[in-house]
Biopython code that builds the backbone (N, CA, C, O; Angstrom):
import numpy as np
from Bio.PDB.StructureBuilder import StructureBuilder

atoms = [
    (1, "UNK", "N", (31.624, -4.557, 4.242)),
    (1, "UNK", "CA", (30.261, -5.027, 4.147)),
    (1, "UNK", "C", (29.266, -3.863, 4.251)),
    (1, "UNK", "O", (28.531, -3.627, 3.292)),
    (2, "UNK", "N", (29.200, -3.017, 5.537)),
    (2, "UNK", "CA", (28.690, -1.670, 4.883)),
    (2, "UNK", "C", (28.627, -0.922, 3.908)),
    (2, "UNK", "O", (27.570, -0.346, 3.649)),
    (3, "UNK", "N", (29.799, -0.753, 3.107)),
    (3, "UNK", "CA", (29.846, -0.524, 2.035)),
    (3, "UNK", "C", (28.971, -0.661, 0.957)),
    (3, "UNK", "O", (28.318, 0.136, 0.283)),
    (4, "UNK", "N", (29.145, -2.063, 0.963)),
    (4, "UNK", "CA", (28.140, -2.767, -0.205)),
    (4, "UNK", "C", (26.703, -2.590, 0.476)),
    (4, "UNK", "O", (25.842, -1.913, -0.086)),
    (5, "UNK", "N", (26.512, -3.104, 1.480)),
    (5, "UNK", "CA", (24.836, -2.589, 1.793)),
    (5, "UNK", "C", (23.960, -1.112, 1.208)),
    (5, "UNK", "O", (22.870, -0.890, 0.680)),
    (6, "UNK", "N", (25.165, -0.292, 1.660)),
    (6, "UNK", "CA", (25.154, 0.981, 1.336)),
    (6, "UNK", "C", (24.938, 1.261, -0.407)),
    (6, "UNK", "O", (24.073, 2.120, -0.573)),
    (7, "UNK", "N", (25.195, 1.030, -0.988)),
    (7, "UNK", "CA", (25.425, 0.035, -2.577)),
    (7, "UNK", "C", (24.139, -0.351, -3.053)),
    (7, "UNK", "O", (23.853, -0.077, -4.218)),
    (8, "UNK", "N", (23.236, -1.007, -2.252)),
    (8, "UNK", "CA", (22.374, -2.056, -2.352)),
    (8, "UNK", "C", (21.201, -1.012, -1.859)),
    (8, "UNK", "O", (20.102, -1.048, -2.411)),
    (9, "UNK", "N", (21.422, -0.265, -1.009)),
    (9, "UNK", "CA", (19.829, 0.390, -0.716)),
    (9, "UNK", "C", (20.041, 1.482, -1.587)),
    (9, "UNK", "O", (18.897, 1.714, -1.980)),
    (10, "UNK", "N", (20.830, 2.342, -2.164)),
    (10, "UNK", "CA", (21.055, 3.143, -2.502)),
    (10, "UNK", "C", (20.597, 2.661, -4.329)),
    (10, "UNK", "O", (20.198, 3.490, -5.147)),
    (11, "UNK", "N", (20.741, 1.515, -4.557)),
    (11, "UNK", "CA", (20.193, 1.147, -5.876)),
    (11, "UNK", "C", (18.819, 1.074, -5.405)),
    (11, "UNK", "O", (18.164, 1.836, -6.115)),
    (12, "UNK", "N", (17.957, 0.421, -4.399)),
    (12, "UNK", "CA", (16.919, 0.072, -4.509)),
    (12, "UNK", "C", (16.420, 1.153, -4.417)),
    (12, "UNK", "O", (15.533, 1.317, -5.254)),
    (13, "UNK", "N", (16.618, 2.133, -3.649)),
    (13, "UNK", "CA", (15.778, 3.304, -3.971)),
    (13, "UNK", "C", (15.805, 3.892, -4.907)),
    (13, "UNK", "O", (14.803, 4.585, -5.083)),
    (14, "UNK", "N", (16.760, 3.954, -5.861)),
    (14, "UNK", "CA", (17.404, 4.831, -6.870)),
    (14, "UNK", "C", (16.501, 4.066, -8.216)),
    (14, "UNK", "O", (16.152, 4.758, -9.172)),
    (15, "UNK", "N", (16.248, 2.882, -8.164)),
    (15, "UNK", "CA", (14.956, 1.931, -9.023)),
    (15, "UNK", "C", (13.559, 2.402, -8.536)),
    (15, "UNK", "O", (12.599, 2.663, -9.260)),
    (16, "UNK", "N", (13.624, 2.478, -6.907)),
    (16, "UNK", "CA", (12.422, 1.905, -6.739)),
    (16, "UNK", "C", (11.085, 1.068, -6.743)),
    (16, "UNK", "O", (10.098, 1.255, -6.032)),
    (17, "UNK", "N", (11.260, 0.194, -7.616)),
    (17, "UNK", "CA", (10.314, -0.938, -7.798)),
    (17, "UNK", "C", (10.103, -1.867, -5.843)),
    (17, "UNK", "O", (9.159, -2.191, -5.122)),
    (18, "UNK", "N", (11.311, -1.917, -5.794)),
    (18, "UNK", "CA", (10.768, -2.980, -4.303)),
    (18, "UNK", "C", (10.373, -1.989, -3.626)),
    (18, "UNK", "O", (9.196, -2.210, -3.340)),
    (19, "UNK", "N", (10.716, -0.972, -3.189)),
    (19, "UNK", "CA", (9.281, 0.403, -2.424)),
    (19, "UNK", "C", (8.182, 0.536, -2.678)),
    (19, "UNK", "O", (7.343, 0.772, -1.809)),
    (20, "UNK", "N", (7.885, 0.413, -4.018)),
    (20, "UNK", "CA", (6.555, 0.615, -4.755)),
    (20, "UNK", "C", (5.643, -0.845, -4.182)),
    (20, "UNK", "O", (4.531, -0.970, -3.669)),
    (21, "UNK", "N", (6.644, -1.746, -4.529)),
    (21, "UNK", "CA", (5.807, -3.071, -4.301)),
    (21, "UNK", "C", (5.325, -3.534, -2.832)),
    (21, "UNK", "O", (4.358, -4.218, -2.497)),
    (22, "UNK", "N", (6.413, -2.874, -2.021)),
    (22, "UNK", "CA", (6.312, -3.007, -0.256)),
    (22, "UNK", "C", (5.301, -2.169, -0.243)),
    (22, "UNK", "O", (4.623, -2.743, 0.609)),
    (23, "UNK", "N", (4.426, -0.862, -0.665)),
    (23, "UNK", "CA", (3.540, -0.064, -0.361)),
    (23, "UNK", "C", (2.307, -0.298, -1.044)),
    (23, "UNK", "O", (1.160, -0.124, -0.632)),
    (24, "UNK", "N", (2.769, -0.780, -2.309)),
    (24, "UNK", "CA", (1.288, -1.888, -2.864)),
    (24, "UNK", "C", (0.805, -3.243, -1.621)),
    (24, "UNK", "O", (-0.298, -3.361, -1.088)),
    (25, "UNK", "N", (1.729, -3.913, -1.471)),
    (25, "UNK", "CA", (1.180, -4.544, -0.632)),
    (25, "UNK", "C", (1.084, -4.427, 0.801)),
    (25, "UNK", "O", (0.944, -5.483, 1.419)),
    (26, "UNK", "N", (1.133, -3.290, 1.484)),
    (26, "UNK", "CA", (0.849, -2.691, 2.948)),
    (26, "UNK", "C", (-0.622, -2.549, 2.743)),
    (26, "UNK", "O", (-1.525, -3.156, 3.318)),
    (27, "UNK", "N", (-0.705, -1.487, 1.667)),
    (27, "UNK", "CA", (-1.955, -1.005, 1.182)),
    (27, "UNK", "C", (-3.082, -2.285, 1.459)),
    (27, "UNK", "O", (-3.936, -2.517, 2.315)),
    (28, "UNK", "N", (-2.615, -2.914, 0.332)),
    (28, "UNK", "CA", (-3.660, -4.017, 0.511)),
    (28, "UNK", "C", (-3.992, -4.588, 1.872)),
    (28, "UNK", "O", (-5.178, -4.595, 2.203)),
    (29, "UNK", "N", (-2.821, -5.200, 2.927)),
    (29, "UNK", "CA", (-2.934, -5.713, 3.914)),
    (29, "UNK", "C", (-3.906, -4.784, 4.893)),
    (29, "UNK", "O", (-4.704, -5.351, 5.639)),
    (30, "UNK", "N", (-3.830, -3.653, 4.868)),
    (30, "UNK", "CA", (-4.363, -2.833, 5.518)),
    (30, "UNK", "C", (-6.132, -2.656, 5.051)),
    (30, "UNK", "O", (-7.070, -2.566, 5.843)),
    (31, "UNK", "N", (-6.184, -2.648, 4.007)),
    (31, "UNK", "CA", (-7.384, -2.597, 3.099)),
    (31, "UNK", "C", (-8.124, -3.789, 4.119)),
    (31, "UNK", "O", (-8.851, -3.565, 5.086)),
    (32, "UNK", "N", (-7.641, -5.280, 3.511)),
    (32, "UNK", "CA", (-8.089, -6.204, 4.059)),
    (32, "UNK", "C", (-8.537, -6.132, 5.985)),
    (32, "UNK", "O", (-9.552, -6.716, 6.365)),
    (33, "UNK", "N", (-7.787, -5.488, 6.832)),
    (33, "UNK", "CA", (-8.074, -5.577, 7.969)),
    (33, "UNK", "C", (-9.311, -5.147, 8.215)),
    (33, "UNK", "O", (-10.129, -5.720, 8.934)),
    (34, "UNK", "N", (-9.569, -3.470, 7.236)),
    (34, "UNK", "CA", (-10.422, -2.734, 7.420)),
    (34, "UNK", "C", (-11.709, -3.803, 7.296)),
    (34, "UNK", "O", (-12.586, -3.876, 8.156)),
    (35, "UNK", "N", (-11.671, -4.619, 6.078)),
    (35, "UNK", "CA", (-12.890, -5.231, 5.646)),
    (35, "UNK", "C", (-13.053, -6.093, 6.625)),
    (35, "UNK", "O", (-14.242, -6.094, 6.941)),
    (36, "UNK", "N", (-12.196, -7.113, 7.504)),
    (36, "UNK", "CA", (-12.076, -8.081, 8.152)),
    (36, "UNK", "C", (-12.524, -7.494, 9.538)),
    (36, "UNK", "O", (-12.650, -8.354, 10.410)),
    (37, "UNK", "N", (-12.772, -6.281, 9.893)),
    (37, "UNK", "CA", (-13.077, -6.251, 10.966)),
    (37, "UNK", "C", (-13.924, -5.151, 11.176)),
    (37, "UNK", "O", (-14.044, -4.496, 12.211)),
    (38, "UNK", "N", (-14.735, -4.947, 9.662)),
    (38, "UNK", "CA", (-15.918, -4.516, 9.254)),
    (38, "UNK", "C", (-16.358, -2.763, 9.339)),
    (38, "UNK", "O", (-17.387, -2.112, 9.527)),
    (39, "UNK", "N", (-15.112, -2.528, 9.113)),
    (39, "UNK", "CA", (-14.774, -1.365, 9.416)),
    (39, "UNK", "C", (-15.090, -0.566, 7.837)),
    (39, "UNK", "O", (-14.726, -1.382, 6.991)),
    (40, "UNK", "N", (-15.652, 0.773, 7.096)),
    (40, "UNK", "CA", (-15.687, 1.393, 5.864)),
    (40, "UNK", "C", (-14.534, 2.255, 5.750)),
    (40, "UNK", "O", (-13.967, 2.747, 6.725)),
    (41, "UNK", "N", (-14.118, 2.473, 4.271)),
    (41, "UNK", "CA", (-12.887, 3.231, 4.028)),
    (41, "UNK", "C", (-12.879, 3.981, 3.320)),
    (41, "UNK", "O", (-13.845, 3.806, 2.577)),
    (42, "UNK", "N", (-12.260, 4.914, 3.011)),
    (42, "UNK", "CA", (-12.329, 6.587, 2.509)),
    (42, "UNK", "C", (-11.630, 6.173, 0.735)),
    (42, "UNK", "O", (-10.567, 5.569, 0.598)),
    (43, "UNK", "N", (-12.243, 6.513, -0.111)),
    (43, "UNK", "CA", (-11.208, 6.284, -1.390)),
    (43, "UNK", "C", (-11.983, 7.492, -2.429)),
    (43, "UNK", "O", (-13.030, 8.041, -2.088)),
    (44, "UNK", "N", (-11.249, 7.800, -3.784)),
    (44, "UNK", "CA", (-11.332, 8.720, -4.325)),
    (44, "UNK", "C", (-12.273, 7.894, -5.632)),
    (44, "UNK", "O", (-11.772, 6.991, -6.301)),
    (45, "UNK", "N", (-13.682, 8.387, -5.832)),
    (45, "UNK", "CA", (-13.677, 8.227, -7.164)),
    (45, "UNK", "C", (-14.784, 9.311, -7.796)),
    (45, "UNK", "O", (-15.754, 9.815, -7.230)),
    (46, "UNK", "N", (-14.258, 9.512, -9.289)),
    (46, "UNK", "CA", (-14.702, 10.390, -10.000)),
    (46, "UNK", "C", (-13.868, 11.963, -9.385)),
    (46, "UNK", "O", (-14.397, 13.071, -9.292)),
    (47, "UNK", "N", (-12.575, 11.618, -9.069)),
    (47, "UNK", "CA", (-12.645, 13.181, -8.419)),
    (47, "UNK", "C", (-13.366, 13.420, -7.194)),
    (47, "UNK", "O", (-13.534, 14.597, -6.875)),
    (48, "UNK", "N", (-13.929, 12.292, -6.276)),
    (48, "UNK", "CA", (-15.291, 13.080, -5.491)),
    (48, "UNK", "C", (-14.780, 11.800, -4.254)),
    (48, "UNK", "O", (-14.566, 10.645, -4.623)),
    (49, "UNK", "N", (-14.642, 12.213, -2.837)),
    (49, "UNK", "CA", (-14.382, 11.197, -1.189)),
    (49, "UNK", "C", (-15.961, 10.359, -1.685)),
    (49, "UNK", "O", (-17.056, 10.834, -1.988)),
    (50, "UNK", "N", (-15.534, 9.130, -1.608)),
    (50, "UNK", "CA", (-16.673, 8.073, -1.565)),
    (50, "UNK", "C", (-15.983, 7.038, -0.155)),
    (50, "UNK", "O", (-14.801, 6.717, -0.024)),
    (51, "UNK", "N", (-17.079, 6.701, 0.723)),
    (51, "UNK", "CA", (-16.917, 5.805, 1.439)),
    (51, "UNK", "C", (-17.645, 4.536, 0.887)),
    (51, "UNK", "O", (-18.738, 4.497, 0.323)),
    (52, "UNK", "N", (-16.754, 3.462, 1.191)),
    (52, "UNK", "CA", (-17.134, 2.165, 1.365)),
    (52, "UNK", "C", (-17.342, 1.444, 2.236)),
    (52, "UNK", "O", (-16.680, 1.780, 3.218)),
    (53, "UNK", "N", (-18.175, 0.248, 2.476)),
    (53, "UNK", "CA", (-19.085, -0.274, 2.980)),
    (53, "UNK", "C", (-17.819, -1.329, 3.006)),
    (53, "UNK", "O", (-16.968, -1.412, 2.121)),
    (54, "UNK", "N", (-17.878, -2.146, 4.254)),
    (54, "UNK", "CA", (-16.777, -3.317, 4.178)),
    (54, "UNK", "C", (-17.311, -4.231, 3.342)),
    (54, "UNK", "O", (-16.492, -5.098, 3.039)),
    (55, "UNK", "N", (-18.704, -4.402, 2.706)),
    (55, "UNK", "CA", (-18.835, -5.656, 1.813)),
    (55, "UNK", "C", (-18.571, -4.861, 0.274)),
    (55, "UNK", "O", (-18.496, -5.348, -0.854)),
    (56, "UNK", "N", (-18.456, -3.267, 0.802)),
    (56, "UNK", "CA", (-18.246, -3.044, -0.897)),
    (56, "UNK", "C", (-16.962, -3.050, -1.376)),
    (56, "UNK", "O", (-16.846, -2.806, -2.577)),
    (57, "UNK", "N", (-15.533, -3.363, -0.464)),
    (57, "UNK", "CA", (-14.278, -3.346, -0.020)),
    (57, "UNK", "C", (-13.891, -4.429, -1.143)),
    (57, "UNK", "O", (-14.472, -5.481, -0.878)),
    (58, "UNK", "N", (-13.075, -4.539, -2.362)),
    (58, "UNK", "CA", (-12.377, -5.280, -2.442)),
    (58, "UNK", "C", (-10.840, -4.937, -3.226)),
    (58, "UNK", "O", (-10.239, -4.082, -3.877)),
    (59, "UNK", "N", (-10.709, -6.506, -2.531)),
    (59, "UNK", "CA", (-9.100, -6.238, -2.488)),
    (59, "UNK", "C", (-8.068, -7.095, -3.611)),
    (59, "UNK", "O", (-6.851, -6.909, -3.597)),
]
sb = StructureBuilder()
sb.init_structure("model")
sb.init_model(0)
sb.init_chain("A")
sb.init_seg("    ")
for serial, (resi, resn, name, xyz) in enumerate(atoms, 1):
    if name == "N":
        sb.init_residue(resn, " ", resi, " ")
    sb.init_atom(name, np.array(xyz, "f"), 0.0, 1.0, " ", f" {name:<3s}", serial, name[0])
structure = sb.get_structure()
C-alpha cells in the first residue's frame, strides 16, 4: 500500500494540476479573510506594488 501511495503522489506532482489548484484556492481563501476583516493587500499591477483597499479586494 505504500507503494502505490508513493505511485500516486509522485504522479500528482509529476502533473501538477491538483497543486496548482490547492494554491489557487488557498490564495483565494486567504484573499477573502483579508477583505473580511478589512484588512488592504499588496498585488502587482502594471509592473508597479499597488495596494488595495478591502472594498477594492475582489475575489
Amino acid at each position: 500500500m505504500a507503494e502505490a501511495l508513493k505511485k500516486d503522489i509522485g504522479k500528482i506532482i509529476a502533473e501538477g494540476t491538483q497543486i496548482d489548484e490547492a494554491v489557487k484556492e488557498a490564495v483565494k481563501e486567504a484573499v477573502l479573510r483579508h477583505k473580511n476583516a478589512g484588512n488592504s493587500i499588496v498585488t502587482m499591477k502594471d509592473g508597479h506594488i499597488v495596494w488595495l483597499k478591502p472594498e477594492e479586494i475582489t475575489v
